[in-house]
N, CA, C and O atoms as a Tripos MOL2 file, in Angstrom:
@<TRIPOS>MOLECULE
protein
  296   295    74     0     0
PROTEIN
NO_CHARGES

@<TRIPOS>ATOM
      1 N          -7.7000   18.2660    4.6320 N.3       1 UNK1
      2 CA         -6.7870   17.1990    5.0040 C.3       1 UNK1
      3 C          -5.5630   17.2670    4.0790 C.2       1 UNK1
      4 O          -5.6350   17.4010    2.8570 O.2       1 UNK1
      5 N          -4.3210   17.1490    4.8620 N.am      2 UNK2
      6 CA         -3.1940   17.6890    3.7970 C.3       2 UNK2
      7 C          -3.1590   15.9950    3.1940 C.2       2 UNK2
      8 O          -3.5470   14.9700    3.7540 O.2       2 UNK2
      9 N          -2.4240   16.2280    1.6010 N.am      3 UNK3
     10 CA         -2.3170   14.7600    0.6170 C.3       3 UNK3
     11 C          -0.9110   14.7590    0.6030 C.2       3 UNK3
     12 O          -0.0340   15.5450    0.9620 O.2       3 UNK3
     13 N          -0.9530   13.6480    0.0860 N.am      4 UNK4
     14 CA          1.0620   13.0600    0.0970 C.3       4 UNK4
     15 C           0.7840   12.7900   -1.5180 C.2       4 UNK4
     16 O          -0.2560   12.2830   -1.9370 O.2       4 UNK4
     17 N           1.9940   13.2540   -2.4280 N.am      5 UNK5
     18 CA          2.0710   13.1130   -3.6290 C.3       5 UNK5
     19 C           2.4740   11.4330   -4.1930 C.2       5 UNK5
     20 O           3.4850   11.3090   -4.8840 O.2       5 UNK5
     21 N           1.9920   10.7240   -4.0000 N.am      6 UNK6
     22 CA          2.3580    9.2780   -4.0520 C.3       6 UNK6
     23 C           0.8130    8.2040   -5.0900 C.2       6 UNK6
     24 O          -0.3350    8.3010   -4.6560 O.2       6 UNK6
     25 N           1.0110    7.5980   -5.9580 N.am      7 UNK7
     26 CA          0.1600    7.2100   -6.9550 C.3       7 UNK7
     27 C          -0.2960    5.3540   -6.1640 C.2       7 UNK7
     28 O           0.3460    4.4170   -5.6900 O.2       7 UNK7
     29 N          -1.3680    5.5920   -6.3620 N.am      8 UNK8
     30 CA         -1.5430    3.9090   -6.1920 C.3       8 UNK8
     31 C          -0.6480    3.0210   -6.6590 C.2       8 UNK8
     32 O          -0.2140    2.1540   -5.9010 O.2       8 UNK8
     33 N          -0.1990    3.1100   -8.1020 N.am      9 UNK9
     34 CA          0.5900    2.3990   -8.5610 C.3       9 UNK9
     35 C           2.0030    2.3910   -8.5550 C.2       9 UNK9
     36 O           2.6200    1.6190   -9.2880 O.2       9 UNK9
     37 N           2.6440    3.2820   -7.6950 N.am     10 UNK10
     38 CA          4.0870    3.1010   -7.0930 C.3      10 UNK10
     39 C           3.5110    2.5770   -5.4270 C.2      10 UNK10
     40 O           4.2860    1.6500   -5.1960 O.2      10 UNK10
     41 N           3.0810    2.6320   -4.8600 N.am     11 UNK11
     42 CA          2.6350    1.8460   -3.4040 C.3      11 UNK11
     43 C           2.5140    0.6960   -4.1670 C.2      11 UNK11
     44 O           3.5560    0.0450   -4.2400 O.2      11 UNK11
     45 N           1.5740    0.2590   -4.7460 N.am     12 UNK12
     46 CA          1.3900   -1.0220   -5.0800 C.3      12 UNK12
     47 C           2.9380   -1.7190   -5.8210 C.2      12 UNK12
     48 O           3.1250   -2.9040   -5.5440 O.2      12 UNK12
     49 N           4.1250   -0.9630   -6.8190 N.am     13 UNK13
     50 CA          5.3530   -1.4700   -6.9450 C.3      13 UNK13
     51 C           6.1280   -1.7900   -5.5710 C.2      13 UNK13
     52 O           6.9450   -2.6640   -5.2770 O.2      13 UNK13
     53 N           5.4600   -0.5780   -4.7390 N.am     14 UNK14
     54 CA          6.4680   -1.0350   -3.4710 C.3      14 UNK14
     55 C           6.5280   -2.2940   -3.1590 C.2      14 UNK14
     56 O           7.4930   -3.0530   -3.0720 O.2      14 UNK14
     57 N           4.3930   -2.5950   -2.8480 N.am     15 UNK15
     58 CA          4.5400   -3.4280   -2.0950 C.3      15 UNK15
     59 C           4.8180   -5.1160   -2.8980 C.2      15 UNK15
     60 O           5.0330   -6.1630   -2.2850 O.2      15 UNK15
     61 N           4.7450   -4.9710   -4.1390 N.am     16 UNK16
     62 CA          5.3520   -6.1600   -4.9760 C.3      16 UNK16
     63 C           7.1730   -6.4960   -4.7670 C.2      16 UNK16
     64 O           7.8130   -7.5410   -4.6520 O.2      16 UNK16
     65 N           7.5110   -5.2030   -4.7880 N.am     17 UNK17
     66 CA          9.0860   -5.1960   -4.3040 C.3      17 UNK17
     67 C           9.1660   -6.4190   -3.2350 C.2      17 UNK17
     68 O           9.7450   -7.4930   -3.3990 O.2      17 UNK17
     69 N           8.4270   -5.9730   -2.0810 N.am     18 UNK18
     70 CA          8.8280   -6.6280   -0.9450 C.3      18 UNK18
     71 C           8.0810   -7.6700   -0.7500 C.2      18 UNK18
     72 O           7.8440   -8.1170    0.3720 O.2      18 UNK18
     73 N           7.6040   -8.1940   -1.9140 N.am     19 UNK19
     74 CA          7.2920   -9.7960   -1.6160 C.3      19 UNK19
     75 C           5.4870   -9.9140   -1.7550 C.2      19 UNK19
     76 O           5.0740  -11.0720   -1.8070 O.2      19 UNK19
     77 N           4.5300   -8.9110   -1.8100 N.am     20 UNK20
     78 CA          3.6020   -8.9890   -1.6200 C.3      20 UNK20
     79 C           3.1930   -9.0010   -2.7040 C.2      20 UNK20
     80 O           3.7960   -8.4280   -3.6120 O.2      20 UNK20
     81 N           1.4400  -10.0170   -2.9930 N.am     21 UNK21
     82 CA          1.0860  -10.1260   -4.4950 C.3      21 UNK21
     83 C          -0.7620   -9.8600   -3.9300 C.2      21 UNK21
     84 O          -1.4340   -9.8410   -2.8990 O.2      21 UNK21
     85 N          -0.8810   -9.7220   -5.1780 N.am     22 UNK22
     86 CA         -2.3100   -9.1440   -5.4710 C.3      22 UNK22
     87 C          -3.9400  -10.3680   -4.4540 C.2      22 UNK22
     88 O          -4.5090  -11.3930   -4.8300 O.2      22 UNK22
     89 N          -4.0150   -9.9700   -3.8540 N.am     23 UNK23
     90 CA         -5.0690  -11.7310   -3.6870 C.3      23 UNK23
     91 C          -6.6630  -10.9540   -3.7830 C.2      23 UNK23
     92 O          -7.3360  -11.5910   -2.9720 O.2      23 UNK23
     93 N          -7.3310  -10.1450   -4.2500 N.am     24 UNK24
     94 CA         -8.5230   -9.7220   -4.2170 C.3      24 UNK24
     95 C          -8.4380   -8.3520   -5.0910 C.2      24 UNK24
     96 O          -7.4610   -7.7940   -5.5900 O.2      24 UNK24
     97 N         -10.1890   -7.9260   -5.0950 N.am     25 UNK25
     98 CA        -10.0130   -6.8410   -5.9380 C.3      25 UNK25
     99 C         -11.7160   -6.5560   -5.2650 C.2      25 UNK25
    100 O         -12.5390   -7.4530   -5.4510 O.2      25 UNK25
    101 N         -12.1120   -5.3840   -4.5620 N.am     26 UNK26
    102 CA        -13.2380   -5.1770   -4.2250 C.3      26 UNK26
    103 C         -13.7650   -4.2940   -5.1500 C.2      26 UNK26
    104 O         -13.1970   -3.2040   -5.2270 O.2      26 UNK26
    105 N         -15.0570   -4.5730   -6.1310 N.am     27 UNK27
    106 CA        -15.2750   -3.2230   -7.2260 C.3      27 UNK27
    107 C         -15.0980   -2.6470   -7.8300 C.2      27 UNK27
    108 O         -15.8310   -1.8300   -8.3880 O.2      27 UNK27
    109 N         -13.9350   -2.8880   -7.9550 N.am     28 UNK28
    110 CA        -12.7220   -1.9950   -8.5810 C.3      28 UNK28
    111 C         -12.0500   -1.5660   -8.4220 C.2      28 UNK28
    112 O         -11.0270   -1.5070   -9.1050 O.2      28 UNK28
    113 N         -12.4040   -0.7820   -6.9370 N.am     29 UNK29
    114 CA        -11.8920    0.6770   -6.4130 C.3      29 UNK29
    115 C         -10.6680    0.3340   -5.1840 C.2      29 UNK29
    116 O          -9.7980    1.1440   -4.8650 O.2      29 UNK29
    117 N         -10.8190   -1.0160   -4.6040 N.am     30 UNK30
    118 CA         -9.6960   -1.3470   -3.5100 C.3      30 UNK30
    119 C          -9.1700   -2.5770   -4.0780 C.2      30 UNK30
    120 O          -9.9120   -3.3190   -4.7210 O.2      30 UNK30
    121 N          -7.6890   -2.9040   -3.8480 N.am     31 UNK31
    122 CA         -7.3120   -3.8930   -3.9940 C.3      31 UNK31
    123 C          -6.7900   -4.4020   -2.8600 C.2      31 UNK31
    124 O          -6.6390   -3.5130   -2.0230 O.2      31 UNK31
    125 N          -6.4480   -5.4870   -2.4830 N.am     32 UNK32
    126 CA         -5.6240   -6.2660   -1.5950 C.3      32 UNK32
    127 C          -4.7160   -6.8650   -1.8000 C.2      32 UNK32
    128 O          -4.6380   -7.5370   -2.8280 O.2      32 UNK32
    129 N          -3.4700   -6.8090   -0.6500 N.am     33 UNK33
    130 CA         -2.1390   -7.4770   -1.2820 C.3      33 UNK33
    131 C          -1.8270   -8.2060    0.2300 C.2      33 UNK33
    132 O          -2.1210   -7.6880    1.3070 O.2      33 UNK33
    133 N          -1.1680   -9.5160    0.0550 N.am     34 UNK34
    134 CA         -1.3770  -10.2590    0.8970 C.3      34 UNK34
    135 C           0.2980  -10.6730    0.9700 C.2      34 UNK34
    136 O           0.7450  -11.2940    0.0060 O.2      34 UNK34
    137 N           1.2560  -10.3190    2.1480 N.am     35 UNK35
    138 CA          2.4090  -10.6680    1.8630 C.3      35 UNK35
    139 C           2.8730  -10.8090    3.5540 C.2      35 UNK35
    140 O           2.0210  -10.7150    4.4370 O.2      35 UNK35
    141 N           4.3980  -11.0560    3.8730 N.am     36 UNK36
    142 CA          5.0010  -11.5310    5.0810 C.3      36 UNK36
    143 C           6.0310  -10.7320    5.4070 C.2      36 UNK36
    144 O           6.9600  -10.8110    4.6030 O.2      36 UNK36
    145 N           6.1830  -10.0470    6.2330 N.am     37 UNK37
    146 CA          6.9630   -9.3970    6.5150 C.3      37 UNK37
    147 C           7.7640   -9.0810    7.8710 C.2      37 UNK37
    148 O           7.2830   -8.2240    8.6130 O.2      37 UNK37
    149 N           8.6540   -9.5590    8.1450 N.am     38 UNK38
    150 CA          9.3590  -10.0460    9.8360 C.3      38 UNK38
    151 C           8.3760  -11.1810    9.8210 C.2      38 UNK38
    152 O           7.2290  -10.8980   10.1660 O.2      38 UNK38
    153 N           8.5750  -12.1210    9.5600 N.am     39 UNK39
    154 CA          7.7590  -13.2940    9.9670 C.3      39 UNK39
    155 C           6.5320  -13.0740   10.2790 C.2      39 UNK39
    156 O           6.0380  -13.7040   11.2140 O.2      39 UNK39
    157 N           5.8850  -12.2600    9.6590 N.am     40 UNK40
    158 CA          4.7780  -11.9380   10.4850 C.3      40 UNK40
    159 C           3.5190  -11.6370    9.2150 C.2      40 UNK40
    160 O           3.3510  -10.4940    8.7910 O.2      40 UNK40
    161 N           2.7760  -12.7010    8.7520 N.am     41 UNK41
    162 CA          1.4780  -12.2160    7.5790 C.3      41 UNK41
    163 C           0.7850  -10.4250    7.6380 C.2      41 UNK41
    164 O           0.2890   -9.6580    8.4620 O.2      41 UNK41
    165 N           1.0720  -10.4480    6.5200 N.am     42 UNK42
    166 CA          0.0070   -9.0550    6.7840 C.3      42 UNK42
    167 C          -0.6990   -8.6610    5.3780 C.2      42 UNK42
    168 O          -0.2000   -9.0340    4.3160 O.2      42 UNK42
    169 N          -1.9430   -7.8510    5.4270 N.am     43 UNK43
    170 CA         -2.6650   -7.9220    4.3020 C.3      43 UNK43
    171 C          -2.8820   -6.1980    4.5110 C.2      43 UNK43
    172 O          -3.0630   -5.5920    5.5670 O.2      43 UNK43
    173 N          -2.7850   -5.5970    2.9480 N.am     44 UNK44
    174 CA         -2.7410   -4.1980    3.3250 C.3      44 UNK44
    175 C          -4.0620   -4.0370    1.9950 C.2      44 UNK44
    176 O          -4.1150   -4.8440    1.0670 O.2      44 UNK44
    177 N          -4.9470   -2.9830    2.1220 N.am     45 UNK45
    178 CA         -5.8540   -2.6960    1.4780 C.3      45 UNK45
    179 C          -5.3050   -1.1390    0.6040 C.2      45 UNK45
    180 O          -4.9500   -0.1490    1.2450 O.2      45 UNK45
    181 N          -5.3280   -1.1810   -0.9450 N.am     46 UNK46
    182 CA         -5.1950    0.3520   -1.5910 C.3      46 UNK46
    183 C          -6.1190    0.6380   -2.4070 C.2      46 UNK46
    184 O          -6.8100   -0.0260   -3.1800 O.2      46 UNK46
    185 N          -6.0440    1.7130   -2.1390 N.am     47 UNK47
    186 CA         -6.9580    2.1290   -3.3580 C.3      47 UNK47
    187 C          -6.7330    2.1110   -4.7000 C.2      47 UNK47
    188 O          -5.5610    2.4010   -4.9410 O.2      47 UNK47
    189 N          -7.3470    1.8990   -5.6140 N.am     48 UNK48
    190 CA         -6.8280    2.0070   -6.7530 C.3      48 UNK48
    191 C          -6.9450    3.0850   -7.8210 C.2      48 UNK48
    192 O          -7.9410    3.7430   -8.1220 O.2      48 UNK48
    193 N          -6.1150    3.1140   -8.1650 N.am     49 UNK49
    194 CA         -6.2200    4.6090   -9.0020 C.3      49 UNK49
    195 C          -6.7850    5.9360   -8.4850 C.2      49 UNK49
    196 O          -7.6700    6.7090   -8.8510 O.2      49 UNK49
    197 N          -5.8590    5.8710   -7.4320 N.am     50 UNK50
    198 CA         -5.4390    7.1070   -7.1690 C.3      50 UNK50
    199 C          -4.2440    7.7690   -7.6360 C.2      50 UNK50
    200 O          -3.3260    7.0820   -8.0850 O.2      50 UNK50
    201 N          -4.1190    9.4510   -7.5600 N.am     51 UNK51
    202 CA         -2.9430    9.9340   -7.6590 C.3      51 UNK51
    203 C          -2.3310   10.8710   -6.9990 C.2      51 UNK51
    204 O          -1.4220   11.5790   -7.4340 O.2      51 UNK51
    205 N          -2.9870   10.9130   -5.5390 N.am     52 UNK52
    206 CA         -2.8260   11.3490   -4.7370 C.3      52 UNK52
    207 C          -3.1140   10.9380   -3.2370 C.2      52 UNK52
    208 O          -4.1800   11.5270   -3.0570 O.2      52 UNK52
    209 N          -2.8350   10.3120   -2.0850 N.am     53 UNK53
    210 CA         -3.5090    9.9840   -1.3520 C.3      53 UNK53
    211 C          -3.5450   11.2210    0.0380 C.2      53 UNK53
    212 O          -2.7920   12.1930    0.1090 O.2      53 UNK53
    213 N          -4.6640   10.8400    1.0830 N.am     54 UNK54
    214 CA         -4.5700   11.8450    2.1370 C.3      54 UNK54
    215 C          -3.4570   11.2910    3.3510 C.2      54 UNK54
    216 O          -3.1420   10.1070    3.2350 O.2      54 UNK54
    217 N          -2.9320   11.9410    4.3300 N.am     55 UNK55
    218 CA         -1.9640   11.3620    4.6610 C.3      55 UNK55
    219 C          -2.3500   10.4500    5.5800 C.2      55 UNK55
    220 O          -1.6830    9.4290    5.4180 O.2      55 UNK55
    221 N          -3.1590   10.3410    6.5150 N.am     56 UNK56
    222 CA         -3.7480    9.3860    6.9240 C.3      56 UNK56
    223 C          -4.2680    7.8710    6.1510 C.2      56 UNK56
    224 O          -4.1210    6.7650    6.6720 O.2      56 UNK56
    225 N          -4.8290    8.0950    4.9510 N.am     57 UNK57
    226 CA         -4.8020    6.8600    4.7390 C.3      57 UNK57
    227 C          -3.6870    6.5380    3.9210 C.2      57 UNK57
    228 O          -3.6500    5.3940    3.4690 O.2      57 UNK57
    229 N          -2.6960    7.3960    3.6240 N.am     58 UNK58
    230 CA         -0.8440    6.7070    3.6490 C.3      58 UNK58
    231 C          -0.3970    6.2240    4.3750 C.2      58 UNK58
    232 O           0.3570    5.2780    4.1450 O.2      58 UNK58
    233 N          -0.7130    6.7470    5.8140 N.am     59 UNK59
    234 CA          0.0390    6.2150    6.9960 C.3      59 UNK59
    235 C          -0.4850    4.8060    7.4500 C.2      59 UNK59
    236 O           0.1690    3.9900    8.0990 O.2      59 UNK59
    237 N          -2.1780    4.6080    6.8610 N.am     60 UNK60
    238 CA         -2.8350    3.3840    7.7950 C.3      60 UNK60
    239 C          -2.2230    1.9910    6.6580 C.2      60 UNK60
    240 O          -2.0550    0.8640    7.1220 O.2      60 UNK60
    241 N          -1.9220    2.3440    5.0110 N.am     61 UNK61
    242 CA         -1.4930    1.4090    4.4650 C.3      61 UNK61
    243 C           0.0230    0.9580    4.8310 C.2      61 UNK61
    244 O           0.2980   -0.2350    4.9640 O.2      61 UNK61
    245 N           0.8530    1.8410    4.9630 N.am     62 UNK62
    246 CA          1.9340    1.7090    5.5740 C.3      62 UNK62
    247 C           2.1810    0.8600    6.7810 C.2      62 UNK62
    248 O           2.9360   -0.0940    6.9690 O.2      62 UNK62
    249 N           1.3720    1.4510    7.5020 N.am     63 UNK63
    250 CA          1.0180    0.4860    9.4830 C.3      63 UNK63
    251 C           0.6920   -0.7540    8.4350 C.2      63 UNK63
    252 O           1.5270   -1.6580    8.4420 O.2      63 UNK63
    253 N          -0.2500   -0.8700    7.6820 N.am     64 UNK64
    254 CA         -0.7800   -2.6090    7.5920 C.3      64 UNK64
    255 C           0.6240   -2.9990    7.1130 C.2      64 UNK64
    256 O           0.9780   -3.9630    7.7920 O.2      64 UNK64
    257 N           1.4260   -2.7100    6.3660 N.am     65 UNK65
    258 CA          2.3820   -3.1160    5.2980 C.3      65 UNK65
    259 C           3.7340   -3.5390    6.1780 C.2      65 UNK65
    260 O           4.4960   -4.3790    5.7010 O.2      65 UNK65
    261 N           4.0340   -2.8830    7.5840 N.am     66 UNK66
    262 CA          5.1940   -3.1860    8.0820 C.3      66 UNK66
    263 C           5.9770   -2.7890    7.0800 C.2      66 UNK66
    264 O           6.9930   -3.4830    7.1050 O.2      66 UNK66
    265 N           6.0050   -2.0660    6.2670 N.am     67 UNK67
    266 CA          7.2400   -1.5060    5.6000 C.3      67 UNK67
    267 C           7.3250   -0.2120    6.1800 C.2      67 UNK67
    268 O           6.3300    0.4060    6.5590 O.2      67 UNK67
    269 N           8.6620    0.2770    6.2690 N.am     68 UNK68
    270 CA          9.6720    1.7690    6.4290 C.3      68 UNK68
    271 C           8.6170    2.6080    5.3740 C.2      68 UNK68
    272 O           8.4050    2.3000    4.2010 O.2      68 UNK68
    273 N           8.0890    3.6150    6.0310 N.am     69 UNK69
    274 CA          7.4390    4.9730    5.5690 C.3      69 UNK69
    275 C           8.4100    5.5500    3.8930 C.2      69 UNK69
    276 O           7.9210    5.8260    2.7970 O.2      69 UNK69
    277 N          10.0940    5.5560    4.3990 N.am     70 UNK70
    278 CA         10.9710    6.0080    3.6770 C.3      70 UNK70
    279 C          11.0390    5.0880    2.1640 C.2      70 UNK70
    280 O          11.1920    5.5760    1.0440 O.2      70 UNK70
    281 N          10.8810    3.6720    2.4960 N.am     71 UNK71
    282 CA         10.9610    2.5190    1.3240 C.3      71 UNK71
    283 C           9.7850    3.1970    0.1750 C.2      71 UNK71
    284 O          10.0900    3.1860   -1.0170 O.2      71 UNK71
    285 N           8.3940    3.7980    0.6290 N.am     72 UNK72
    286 CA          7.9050    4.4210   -0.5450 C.3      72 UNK72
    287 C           8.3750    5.3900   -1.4460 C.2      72 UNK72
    288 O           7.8100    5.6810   -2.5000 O.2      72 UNK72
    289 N           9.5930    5.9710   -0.9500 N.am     73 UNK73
    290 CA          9.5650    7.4250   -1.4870 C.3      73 UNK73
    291 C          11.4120    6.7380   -2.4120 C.2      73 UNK73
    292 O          11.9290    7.2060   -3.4260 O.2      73 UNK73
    293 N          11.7260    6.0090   -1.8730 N.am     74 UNK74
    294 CA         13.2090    6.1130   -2.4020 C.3      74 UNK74
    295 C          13.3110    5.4160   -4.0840 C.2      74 UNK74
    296 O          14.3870    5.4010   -4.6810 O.2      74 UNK74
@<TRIPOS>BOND
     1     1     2 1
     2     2     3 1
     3     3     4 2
     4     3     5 am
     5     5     6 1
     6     6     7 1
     7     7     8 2
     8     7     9 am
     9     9    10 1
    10    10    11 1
    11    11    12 2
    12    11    13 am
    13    13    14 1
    14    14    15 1
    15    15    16 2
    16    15    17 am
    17    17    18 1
    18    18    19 1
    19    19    20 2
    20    19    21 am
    21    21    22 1
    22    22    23 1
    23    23    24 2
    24    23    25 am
    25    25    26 1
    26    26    27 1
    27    27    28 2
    28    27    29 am
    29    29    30 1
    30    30    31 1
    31    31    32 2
    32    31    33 am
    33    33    34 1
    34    34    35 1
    35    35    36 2
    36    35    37 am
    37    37    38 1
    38    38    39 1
    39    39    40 2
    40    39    41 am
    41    41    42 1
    42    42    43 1
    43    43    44 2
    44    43    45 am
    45    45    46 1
    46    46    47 1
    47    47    48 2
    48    47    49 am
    49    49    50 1
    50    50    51 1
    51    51    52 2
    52    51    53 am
    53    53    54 1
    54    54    55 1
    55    55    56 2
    56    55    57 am
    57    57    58 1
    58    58    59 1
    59    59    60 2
    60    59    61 am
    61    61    62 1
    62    62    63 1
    63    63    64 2
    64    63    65 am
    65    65    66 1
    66    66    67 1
    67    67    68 2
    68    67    69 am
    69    69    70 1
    70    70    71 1
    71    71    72 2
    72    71    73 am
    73    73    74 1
    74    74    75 1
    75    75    76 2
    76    75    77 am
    77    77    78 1
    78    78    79 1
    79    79    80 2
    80    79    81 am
    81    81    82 1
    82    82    83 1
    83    83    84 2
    84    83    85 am
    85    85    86 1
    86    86    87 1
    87    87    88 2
    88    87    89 am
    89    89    90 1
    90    90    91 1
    91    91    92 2
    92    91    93 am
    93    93    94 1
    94    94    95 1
    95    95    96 2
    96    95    97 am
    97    97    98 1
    98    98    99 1
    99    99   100 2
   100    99   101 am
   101   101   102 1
   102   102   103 1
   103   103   104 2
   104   103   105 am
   105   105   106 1
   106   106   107 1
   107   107   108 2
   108   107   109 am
   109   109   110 1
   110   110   111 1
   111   111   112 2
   112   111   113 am
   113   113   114 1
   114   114   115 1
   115   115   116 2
   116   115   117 am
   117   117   118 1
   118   118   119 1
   119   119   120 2
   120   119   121 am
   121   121   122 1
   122   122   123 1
   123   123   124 2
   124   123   125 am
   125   125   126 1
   126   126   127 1
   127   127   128 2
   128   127   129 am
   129   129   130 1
   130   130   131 1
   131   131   132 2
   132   131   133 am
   133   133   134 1
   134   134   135 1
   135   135   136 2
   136   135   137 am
   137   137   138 1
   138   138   139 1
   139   139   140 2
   140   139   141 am
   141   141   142 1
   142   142   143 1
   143   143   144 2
   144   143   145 am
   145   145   146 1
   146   146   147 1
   147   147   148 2
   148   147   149 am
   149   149   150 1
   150   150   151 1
   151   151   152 2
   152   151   153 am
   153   153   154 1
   154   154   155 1
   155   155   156 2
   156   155   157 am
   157   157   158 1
   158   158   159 1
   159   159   160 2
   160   159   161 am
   161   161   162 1
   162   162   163 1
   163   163   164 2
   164   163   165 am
   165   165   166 1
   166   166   167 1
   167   167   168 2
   168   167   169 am
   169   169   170 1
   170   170   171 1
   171   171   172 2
   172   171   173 am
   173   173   174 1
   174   174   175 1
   175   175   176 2
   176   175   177 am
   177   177   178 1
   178   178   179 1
   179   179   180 2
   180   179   181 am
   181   181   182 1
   182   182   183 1
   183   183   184 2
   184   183   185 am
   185   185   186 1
   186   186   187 1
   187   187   188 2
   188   187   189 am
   189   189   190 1
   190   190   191 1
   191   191   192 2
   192   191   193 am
   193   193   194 1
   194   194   195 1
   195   195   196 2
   196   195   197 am
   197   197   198 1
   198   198   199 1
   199   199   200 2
   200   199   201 am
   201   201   202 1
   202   202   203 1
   203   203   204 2
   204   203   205 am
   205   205   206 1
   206   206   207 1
   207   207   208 2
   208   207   209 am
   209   209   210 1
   210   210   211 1
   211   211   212 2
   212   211   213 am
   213   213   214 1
   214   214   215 1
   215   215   216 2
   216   215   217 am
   217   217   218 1
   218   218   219 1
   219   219   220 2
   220   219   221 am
   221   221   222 1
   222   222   223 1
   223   223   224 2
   224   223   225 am
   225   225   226 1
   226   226   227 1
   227   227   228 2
   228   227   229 am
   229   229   230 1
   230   230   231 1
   231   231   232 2
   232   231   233 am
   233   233   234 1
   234   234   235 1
   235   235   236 2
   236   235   237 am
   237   237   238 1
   238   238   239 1
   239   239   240 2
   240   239   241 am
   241   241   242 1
   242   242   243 1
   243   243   244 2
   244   243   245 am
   245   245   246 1
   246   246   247 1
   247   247   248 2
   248   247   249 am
   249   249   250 1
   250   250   251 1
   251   251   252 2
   252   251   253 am
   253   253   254 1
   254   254   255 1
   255   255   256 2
   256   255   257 am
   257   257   258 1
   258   258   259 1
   259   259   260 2
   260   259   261 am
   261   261   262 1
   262   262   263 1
   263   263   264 2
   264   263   265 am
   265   265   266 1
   266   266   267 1
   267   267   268 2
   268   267   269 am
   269   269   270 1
   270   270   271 1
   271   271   272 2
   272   271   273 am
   273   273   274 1
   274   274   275 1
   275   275   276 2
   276   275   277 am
   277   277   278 1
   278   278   279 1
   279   279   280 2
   280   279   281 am
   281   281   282 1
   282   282   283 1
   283   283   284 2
   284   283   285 am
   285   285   286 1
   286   286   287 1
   287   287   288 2
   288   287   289 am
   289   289   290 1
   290   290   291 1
   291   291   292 2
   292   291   293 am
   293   293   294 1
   294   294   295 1
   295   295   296 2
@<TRIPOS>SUBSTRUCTURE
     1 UNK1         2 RESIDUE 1 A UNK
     2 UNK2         6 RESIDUE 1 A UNK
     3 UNK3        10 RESIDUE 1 A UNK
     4 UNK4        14 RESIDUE 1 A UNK
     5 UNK5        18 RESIDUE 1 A UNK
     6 UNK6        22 RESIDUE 1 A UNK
     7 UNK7        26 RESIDUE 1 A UNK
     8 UNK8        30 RESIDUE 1 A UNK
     9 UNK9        34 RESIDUE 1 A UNK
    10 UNK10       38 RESIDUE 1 A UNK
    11 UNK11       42 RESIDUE 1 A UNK
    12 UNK12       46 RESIDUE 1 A UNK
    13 UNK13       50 RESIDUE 1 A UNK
    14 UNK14       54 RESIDUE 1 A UNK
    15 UNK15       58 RESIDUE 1 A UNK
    16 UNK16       62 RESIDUE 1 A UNK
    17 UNK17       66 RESIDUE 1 A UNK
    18 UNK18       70 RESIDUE 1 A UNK
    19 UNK19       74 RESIDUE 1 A UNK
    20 UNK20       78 RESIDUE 1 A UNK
    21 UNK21       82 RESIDUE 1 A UNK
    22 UNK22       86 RESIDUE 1 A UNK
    23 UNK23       90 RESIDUE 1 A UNK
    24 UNK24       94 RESIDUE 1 A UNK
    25 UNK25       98 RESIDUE 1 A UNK
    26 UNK26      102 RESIDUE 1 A UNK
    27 UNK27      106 RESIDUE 1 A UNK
    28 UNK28      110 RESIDUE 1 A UNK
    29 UNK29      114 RESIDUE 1 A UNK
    30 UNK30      118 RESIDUE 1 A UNK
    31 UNK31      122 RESIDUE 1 A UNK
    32 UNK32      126 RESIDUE 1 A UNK
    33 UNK33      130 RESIDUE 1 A UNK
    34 UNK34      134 RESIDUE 1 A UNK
    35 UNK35      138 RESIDUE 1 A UNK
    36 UNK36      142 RESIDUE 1 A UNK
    37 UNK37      146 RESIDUE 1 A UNK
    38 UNK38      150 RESIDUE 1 A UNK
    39 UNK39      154 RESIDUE 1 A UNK
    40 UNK40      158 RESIDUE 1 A UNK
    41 UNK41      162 RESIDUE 1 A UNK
    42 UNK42      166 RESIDUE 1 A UNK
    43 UNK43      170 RESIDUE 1 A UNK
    44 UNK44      174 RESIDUE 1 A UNK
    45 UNK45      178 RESIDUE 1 A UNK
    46 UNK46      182 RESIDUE 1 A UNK
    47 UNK47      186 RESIDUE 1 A UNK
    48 UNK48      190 RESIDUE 1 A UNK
    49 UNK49      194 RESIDUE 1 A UNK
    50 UNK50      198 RESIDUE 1 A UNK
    51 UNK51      202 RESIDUE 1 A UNK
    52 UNK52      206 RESIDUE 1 A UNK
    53 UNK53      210 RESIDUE 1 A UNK
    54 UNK54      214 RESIDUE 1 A UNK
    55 UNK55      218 RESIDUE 1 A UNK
    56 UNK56      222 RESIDUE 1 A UNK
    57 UNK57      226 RESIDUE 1 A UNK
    58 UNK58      230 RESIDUE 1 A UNK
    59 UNK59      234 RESIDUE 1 A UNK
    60 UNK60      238 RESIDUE 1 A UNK
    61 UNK61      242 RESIDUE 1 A UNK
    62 UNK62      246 RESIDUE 1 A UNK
    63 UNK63      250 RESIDUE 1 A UNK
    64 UNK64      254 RESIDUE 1 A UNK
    65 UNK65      258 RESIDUE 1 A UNK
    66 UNK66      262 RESIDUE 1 A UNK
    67 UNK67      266 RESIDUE 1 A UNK
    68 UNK68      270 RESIDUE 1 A UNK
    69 UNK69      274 RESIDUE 1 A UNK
    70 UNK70      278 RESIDUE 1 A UNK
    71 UNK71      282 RESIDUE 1 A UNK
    72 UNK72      286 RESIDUE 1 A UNK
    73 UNK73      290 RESIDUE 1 A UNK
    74 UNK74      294 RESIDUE 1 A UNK
């Protein structure tokens, strides 16, 4: 499965950027961020501490997040 060079902890700056804050923590290993985006609630699940993710589950945090694919990388 090809990986996207991107760290838990710049996704997770993203998604603080745009308004979203921490509301859970499963085990350790996933966190949850609970924020609004186009008027519209949305709750996105990451992993944590990663430093690499696969691109699929980049793309499925992204879909939850309603944020631009591009807003991670800039």
């Amino acid at each position: 499965m090809p990986r996207i060079n991107i760290s838990s902890k710049e996704v997770e700056r993203v998604l603080r950027k745009h308004g979203f804050q921490i509301v859970g923590r499963k085990g350790g290993s996933h966190q949850q961020f609970k924020g609004i985006i186009n008027a519209k609630k949305r709750r996105v699940t990451v992993l944590a501490n990663k430093k690499d993710f696969d691109i699929k589950t980049f793309r499925s945090m992204v879909r939850q997040s309603g944020i631009k694919e591009n807003d991670f990388f800039d």
